[in-house]
N, C-alpha and C positions, 0 to 999 in steps of 0.2 A: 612825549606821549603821556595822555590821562586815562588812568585805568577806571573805567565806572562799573560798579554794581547795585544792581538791580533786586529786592527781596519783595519777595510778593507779600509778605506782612509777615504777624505772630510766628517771629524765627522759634521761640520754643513749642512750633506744631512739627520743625525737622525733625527727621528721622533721628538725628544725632544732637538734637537739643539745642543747635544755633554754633558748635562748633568749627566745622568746616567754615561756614560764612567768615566769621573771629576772623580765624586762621590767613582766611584771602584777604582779609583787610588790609593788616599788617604783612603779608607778604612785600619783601623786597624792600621794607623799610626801616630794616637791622633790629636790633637788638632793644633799642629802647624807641620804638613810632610813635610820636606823637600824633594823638586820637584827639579831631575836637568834636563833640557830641553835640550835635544841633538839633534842641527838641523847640523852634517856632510856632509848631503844629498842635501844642499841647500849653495850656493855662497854667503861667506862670509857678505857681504855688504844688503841680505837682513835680517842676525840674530835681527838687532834691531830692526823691524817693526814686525818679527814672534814672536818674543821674547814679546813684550809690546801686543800684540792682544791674547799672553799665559795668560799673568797676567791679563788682564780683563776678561778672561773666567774663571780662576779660581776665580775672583772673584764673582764674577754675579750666581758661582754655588754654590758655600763654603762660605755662609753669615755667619757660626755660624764655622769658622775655621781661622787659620789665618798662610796658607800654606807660608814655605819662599821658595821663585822659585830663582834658580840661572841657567845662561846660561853656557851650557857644552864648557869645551876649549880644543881645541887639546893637548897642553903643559901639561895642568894640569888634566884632563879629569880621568887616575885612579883616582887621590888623591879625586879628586868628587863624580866617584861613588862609595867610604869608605864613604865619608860624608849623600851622598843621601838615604833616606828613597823609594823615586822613582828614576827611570831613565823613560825618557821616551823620544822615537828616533823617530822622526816627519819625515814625507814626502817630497821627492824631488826627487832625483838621487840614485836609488839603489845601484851603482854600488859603487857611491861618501861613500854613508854609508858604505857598505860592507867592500871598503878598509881601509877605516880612522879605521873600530874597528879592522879588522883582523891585521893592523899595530900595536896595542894594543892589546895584548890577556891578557896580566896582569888584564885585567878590570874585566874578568868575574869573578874573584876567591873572592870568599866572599861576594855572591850574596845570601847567607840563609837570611832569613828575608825582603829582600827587593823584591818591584814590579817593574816588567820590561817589560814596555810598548811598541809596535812600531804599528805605523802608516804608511802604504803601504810601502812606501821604505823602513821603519823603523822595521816593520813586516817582508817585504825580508828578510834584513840583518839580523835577529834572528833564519831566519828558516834553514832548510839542501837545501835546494835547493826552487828557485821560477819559476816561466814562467817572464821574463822581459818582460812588454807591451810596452814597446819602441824597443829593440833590438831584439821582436818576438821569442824569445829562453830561453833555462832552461840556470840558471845562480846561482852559487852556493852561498849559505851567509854563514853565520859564523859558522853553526849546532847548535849553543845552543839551540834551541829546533828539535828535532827529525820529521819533519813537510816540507811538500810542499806546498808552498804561490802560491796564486793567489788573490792579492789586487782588486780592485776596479771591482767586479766579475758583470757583467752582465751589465756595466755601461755605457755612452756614452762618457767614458773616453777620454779628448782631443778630444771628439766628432767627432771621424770619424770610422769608420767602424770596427768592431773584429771581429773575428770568437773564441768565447769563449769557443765553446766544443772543438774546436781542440787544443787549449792551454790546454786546462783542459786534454785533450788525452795525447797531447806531455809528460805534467806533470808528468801523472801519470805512464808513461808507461818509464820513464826516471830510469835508476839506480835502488835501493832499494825502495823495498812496503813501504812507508812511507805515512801518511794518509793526506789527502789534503783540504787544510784552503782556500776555495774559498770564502771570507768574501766582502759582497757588501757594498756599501758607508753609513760610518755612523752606521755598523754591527760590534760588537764584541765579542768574545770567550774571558775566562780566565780559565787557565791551571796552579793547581800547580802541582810541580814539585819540 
């Protein structure tokens, strides 16, 4: 069994500041869960400021854990998630996720036991299809989960104007009845599988 979870984006817009999330991640993965942080989604050059602000939240959450986090690499990225306990795909450029993992399909194969996180763009690219809120249109991700995304749902996302039922329409009325993850900032579902 593959535990997945699902964040509707900006986890410090949670109630509790992105702890609870933390907490489910490493759930059932002892004492020291290896975390691998997969930021595809986002321009090289800012992974080591995303990267070191991962490692202060896990710590600040997991006082009585002693999680080892390592940053996902293009080149090496299978052999990573064999190693990782988590994967977990952070926000940026859907499109940027989508392609970097469907270029890697080897990744998904021997996913039983581990959790597999994504965060808005990270979330797209796990599910069968999303609404892109930058490109206004359904845009497909990798299918690993059977599910139509709509990240950052009801949000003042890049704060200018949505029209969120008509994404949530387009969505659902797009291809195959597939059931629809409209998760708002800081909101998240976990699905095994």
């Amino acid at each position: 069994m593959t535990k997945f979870i699902l964040l509707g984006g900006y986890l410090s817009k949670a109630t509790d500041g992105g702890k609870a999330f933390i907490e489910e991640l490493v759930t059932g993965h002892g004492e020291s869960p290896k975390v691998l942080i997969c930021l595809f989604a986002r321009l090289q050059e800012f992974w080591p400021d995303i990267f070191a602000r991962e490692e202060q939240s896990f710590k600040a959450y997991l006082p009585d854990k002693t999680p080892e986090l390592r940053l996902a690499k293009h080149d090496i990225f299978v052999e990573q998630v064999r190693w990782a306990d988590v994967v977990y795909f952070r926000g940026g450029s859907s499109e940027a996720m989508t392609e970097s993992l469907v270029e890697r399909p080897e990744w998904k194969k021997d996913l039983a036991g581990k959790t597999i996180a994504g965060s808005s763009a990270g979330a797209d690219a796990l599910s069968t299809y999303y609404y892109g809120l930058d490109t206004r249109e359904v845009r497909s991700g990798t299918g690993l989960l059977p599910i139509k995304m709509i990240p950052h749902f009801k949000s003042d996302y890049h704060g200018w104007e949505f029209d969120w039922d008509k994404a949530e329409a387009e969505l659902k009325a797009y291809k195959e009845d597939l059931p629809i993850m409209a998760l708002r900032e800081g909101e998240f579902k976990v699905f095994n599988r």
